[in-house]
C-alpha positions as CSV (number, residue, x, y, z in Angstrom):
1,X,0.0,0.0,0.0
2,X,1.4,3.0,-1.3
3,X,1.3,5.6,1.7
4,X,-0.1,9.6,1.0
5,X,1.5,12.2,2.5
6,X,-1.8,14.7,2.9
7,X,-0.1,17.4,4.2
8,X,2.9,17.7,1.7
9,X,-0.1,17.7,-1.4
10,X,-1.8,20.4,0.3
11,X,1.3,22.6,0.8
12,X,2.1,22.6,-2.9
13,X,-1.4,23.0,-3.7
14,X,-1.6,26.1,-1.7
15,X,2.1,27.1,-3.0
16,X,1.0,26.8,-6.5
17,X,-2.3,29.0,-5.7
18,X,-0.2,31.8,-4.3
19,X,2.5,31.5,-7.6
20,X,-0.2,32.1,-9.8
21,X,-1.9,35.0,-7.6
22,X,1.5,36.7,-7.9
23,X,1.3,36.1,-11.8
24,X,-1.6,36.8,-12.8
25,X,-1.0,40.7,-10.4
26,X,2.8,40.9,-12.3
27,X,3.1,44.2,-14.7
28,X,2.2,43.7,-17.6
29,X,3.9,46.1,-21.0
30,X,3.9,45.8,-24.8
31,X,6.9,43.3,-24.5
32,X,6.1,41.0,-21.2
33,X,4.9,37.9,-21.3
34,X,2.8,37.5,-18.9
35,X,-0.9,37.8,-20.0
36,X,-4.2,39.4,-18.0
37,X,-7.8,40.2,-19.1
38,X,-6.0,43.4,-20.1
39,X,-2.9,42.4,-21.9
40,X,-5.7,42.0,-24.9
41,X,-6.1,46.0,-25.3
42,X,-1.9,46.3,-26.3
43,X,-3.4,44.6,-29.5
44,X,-5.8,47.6,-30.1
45,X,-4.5,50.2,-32.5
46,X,-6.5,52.7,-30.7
47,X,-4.6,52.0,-28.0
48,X,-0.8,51.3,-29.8
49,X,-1.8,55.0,-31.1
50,X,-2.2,56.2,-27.7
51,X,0.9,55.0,-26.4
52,X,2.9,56.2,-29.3
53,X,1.3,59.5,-29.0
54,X,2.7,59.2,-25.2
55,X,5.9,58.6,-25.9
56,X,6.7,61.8,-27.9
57,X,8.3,64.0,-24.8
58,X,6.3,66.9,-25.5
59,X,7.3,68.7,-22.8
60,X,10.2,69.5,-24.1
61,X,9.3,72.6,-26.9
62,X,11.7,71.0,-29.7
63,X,9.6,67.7,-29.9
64,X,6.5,69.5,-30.8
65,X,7.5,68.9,-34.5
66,X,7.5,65.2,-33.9
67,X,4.1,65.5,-32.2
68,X,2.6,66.8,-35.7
69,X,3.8,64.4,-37.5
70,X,2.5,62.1,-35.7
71,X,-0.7,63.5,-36.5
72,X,0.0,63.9,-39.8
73,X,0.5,60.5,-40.0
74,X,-2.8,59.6,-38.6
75,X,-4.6,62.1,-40.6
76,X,-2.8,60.6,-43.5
77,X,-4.1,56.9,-42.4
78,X,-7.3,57.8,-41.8
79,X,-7.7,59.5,-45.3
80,X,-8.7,62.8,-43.5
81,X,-7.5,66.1,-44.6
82,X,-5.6,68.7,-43.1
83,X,-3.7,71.8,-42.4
84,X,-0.7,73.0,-40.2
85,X,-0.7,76.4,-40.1
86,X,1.9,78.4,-37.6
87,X,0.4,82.3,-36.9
88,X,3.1,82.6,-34.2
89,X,5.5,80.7,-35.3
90,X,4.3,77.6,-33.4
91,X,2.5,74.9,-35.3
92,X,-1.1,73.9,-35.2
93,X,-3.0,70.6,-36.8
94,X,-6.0,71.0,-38.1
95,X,-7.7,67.8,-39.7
96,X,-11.2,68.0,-40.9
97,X,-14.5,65.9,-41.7
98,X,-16.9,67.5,-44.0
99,X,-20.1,68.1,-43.6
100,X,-23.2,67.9,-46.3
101,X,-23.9,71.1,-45.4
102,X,-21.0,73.4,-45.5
103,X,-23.6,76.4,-43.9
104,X,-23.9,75.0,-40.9
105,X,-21.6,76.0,-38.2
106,X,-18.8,73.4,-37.7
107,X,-18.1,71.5,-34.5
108,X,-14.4,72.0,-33.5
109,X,-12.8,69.3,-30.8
110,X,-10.0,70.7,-29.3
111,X,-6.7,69.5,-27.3
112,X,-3.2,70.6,-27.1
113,X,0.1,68.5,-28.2
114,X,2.2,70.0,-24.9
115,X,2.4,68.7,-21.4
116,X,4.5,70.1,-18.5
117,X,7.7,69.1,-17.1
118,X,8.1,65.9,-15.2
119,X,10.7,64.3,-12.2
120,X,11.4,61.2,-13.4
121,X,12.1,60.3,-10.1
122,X,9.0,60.2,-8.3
123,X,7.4,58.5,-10.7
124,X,6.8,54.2,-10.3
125,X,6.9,54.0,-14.2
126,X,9.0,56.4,-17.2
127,X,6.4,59.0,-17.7
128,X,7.0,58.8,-21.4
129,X,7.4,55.6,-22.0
130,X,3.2,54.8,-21.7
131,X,3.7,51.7,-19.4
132,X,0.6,49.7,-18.7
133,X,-0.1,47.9,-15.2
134,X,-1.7,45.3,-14.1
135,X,-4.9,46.6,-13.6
136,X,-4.8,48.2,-17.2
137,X,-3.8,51.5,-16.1
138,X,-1.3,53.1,-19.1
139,X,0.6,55.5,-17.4
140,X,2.6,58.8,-18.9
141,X,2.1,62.4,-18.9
142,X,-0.4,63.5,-21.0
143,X,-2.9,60.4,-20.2
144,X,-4.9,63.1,-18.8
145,X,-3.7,66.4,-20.0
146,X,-4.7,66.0,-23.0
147,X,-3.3,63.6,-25.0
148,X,-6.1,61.0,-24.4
149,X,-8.5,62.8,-25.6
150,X,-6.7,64.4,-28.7
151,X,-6.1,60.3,-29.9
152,X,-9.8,59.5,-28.9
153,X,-11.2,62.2,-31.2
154,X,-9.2,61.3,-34.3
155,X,-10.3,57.4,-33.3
156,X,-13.9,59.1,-34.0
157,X,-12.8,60.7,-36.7
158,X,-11.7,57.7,-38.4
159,X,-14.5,55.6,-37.9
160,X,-16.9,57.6,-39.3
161,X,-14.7,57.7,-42.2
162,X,-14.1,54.3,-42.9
163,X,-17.4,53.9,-42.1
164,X,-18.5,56.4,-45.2
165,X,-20.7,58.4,-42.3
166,X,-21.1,62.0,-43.5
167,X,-22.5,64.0,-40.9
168,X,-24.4,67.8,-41.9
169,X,-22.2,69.5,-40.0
170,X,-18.5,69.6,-40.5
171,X,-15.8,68.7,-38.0
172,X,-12.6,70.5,-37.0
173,X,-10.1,68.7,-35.1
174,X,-7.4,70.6,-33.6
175,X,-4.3,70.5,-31.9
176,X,-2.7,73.5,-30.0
177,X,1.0,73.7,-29.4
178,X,1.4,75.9,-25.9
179,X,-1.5,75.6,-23.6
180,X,0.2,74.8,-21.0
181,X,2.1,78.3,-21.3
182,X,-1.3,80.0,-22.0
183,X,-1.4,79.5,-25.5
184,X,-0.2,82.9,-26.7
185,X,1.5,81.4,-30.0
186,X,-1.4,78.7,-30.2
187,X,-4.6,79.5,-29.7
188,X,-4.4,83.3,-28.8
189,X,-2.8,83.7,-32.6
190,X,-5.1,81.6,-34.1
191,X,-8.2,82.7,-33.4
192,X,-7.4,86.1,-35.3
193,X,-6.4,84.6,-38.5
194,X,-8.6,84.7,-41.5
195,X,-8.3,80.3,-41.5
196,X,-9.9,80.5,-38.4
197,X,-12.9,82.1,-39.5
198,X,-13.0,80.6,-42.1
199,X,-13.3,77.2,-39.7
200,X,-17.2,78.7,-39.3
201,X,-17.3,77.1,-35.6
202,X,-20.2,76.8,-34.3
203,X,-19.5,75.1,-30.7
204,X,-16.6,73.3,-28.9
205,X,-15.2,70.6,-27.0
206,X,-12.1,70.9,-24.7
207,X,-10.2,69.4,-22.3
208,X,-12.5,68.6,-18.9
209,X,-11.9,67.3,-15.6
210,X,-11.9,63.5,-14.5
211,X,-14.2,62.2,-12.4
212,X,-14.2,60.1,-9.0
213,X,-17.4,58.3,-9.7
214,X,-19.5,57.5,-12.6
215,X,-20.8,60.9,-13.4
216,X,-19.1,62.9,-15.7
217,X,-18.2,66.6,-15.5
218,X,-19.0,69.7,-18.4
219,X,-17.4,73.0,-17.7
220,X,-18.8,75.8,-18.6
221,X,-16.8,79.0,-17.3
222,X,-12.8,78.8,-16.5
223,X,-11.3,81.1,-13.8
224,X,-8.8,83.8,-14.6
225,X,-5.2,83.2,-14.6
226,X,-3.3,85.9,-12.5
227,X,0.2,84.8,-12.9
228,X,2.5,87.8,-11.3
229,X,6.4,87.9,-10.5
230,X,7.1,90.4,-7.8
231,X,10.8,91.5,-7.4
232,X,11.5,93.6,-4.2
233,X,14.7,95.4,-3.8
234,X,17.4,96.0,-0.6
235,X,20.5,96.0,0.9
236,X,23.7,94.2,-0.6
237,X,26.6,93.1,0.6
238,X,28.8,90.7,3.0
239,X,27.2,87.3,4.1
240,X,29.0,88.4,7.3
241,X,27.0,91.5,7.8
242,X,23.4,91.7,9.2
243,X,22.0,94.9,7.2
244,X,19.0,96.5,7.2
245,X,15.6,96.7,4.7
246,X,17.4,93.9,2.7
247,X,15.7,91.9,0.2
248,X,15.3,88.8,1.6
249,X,13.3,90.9,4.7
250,X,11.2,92.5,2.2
251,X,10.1,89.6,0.4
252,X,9.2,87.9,4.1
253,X,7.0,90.6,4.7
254,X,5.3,90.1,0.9
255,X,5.1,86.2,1.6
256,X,3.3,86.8,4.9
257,X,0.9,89.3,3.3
258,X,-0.5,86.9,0.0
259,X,0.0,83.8,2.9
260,X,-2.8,85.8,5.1
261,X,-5.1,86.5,1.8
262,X,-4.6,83.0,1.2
263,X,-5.7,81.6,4.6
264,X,-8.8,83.5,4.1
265,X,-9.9,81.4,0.6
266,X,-8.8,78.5,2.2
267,X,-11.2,79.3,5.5
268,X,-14.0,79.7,2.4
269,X,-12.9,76.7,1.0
270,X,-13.9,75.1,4.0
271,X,-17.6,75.8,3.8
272,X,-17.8,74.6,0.5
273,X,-18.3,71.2,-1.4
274,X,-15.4,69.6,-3.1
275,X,-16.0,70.7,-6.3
276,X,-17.4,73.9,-5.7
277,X,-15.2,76.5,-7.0
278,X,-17.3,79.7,-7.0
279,X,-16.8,82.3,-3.9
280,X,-13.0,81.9,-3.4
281,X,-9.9,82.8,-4.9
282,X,-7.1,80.6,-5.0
283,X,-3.4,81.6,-4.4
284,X,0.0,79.9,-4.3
285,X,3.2,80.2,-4.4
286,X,5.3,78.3,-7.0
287,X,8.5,79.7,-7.9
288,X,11.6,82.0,-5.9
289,X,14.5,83.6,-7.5
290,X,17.5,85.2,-5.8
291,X,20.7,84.9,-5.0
292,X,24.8,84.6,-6.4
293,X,26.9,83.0,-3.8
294,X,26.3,81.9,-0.1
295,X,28.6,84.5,1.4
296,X,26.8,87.3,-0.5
297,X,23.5,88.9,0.3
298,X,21.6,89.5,-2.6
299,X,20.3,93.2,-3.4
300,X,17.1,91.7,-5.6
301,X,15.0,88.4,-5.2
302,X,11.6,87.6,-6.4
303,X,9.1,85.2,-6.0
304,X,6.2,84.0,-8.8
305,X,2.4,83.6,-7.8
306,X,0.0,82.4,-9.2
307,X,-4.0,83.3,-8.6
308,X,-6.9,81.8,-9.8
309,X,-10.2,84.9,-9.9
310,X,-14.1,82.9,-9.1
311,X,-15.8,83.7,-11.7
312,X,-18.0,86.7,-9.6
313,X,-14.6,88.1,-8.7
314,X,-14.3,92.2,-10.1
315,X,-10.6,92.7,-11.7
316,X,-10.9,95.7,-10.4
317,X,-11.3,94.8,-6.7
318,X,-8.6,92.1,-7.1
319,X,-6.5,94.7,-8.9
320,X,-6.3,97.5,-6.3
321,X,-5.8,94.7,-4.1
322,X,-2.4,93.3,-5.6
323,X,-1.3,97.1,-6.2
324,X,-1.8,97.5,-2.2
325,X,0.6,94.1,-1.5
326,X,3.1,95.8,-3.7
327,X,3.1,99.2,-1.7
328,X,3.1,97.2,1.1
329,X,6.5,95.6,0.3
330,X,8.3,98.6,0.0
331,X,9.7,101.2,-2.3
332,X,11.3,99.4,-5.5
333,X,9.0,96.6,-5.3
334,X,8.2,95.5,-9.0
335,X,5.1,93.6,-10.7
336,X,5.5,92.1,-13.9
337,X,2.4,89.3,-15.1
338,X,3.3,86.4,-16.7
339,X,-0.7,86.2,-17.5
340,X,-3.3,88.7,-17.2
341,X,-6.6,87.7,-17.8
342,X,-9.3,90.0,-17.3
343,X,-12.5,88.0,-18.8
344,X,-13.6,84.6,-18.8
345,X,-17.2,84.5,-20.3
346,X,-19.6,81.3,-19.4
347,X,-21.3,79.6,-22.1
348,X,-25.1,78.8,-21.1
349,X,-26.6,75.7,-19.9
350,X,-30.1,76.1,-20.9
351,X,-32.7,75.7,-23.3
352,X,-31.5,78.7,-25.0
353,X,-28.1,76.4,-25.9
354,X,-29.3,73.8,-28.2
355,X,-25.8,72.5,-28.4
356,X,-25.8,72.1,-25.0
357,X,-29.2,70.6,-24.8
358,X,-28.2,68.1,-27.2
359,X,-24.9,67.2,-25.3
360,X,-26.9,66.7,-22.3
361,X,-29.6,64.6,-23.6
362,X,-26.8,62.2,-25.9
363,X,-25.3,61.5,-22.7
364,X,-28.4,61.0,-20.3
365,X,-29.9,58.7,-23.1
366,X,-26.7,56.4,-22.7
367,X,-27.7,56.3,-19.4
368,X,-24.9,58.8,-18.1
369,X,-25.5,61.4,-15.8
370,X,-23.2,65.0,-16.6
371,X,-22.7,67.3,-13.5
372,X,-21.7,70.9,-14.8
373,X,-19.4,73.1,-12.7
374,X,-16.6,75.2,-12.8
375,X,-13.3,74.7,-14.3
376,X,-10.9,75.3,-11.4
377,X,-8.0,76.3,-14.1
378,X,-7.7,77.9,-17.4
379,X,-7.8,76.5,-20.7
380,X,-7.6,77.4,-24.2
381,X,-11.3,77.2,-24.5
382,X,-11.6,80.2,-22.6
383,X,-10.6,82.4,-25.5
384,X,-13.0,80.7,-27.8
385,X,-16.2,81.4,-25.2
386,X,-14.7,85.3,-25.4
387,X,-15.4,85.6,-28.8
388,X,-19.3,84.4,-27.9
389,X,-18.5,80.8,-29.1
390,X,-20.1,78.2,-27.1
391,X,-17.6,75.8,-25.4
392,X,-17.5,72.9,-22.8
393,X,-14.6,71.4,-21.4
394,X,-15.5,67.8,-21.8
395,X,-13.6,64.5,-20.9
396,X,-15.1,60.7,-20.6
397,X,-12.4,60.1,-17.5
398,X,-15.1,58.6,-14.7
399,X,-13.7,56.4,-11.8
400,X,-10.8,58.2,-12.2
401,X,-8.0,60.0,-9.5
402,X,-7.1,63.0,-11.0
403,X,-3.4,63.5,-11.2
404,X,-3.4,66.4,-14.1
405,X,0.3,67.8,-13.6
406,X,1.4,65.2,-10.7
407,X,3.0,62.1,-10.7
408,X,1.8,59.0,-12.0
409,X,-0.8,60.2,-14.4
410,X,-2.6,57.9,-15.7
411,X,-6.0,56.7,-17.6
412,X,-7.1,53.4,-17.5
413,X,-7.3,51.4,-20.7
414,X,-11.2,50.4,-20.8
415,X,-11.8,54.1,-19.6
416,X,-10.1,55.5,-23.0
417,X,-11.7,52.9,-25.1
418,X,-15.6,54.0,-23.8
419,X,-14.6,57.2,-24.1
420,X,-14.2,56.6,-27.9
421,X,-17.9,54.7,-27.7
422,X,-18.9,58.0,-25.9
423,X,-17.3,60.6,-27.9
424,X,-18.8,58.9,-31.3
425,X,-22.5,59.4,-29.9
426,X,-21.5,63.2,-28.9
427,X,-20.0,64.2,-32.3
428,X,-22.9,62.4,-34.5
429,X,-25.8,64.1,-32.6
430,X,-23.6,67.3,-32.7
431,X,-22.4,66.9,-36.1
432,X,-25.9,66.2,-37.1
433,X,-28.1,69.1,-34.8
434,X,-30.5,71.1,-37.4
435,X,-29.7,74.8,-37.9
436,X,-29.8,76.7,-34.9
């Protein structure tokens, strides 16, 4: 009688259980082996595009070129034509789908090629290198700001094309090259061309905000971007010495007087919900300069803030108020702005808006609900609402941690493919809305 030894078959049973819990939880990328319910998605041109689209470090200026082409070659692929055109000497992409009716106002999908600096270090993946985990996350900067949706429009784009779908209205799909530096050379230039009028556009989509549950979120009004450098002057000399009124003591005494201002938003901010933000201005402050040698007291040093107005806010209220931080700092104090705004129009969410109307009922008959709120930040679809044009800022991100400009961005694969299902509804009943 051949003897079993129970216990030794049940501790390799469980052993082999726990080696293929760690497998089936290993990273997965375009080149591992390994295989999970999402490893099927790297097969996915839609999703190859994205990750290509990733890879292109455009937050460096000189890689912007390489960013074009790649839409040129995906304009090219999908048989759609387009333009570059540079007003400012930085290039934008324009492809387009025709419409039958070339009277009707277009619909123009916007989203901008550049994305901000990174450290590589505090990041678990290379931000450029569009890794995908286990749990079908793609990381890289840009998954949310805005490359995702710039490769999920032109996925829309293309179907309807190979599809031979001809909407009434025609399409614009562009790219901007400098958002994230307020878009002077992008979309600031471009609006006052004659090619942009010529565009005929009737509404917008933007970039939007993701979302932490399975609502989405439409913007509808962006806050103003006061970005100021303040330079206060004082008293040189040895590191030895301990002078008087010297710069470093001047800009303590600015620091403490935006600090206070900013203690009172934040006590606002406090009273409100999450996502409320009307009422309150927000402050910070981001960068310092100064300083030549450690044994040298510097004569000059500045610091960079940067304030965001609520949309009730009066410039000229906030104005007189910066002018009486810069008295307050002392004589010599400078202020130069980096950005100015002064308006940021809304765009109405009302009967009176068909194309909002329309937007609202495509999603709701998909059985999505659509909060509407206001855009914390700024984005180029601000200067289109100036002009009177209506605009949302728009993105399909639910069930998503935002982490626009931090580490470890990221958009989860199945996310950015339903946001192609998603965006495809939007643009037909858009593209297809009767005169207005």
């Amino acid at each position: 009688m051949v003897k079993c030894n129970c216990d030794f078959i049940v501790s390799r049973m469980l052993l082999s259980f726990i080696l293929l819990g760690i497998l089936s939880t290993t990273h997965i990328s375009n080149a591992g082996p390994l295989r999970n319910r999402y490893s099927k998605y790297l097969e996915l041109d839609a999703v190859q595009r994205l990750i290509e689209y990733i890879r292109i470090d455009t937050s460096r200026e000189e890689n912007i070129k390489h960013a074009v082409d790649f839409w040129v070659s995906q304009a090219n692929d999908a048989g759609l034509p387009y333009t570059v055109y540079a007003p400012a000497g930085k290039p934008i992409f324009v492809a387009t789908l025709e419409g039958s009716d070339p009277s009707l106002p277009s619909i123009m999908l916007n989203s901008h090629m550049d994305v901000v600096t990174v450290d590589e270090t505090e990041w678990m993946y290379p931000p450029f290198a569009g890794y995908m985990d286990a749990n079908g996350d793609i990381f890289g900067r840009g998954t949310q700001d805005t490359k995702d949706i710039g490769v999920v429009y032109m996925e829309v784009l293309r179907k309807f094309k190979k599809d031979n779908i001809t909407l009434e209205r025609t399409i614009h799909m562009t790219v901007m090259p400098d958002e994230e530096t307020g878009g002077k050379n992008g979309m600031q230039a471009f609006v006052k061309t004659k090619q942009f009028k010529a565009l005929n556009i009737g509404f917008a989509l933007d970039e939007g905000l993701a979302s932490s549950d399975d609502t989405l979120i439409a913007t509808y009004i962006d806050r103003r971007p006061w970005q100021m450098e303040f330079t206060v002057h004082g008293e040189g000399g040895h590191g030895s010495s301990i002078a008087d009124e010297t710069a470093a003591e001047k800009l303590h005494k600015l620091m403490d007087t935006i600090m206070a201002y900013r203690e009172i938003q934040k006590d606002i901010t406090r009273t409100k919900n999450a996502n409320d933000y009307t009422g309150f201005n927000s402050i910070n402050i981001n960068m310092f300069h100064g300083g030549q040698a450690p044994n040298i007291i510097p004569s000059k040093m500045s610091l960079v803030v940067d304030m965001r107005l609520a949309p009730e806010a009066e410039a000229s209220e906030m104005q007189a108020l910066v002018d009486s931080w810069v008295r307050e700092a002392g004589n010599g104090t400078e202020l130069s702005y980096i950005r100015h705004e002064q308006v940021s129009l809304p765009t109405a969410l009302d009967s009176s808006n068909p194309y909002w109307v329309t937007f609202k009922n495509t999603l709701n008959n998909m059985g999505i609900t659509v909060r509407s709120m206001v855009c914390p930040a700024t984005s180029d679809i601000m200067v289109l609402r100036n002009l009177g044009i209506p605009a949302l800022g728009f993105t399909t991100k639910s069930n998503t941690i935002s982490r626009i400009h931090a580490k470890d961005e990221y958009i989860n694969v199945e996310t950015f493919l339903r946001g192609i299902d998603i965006y495809t509804e939007l643009v037909k009943n858009l593209g297809n809305l009767k005169a207005c």
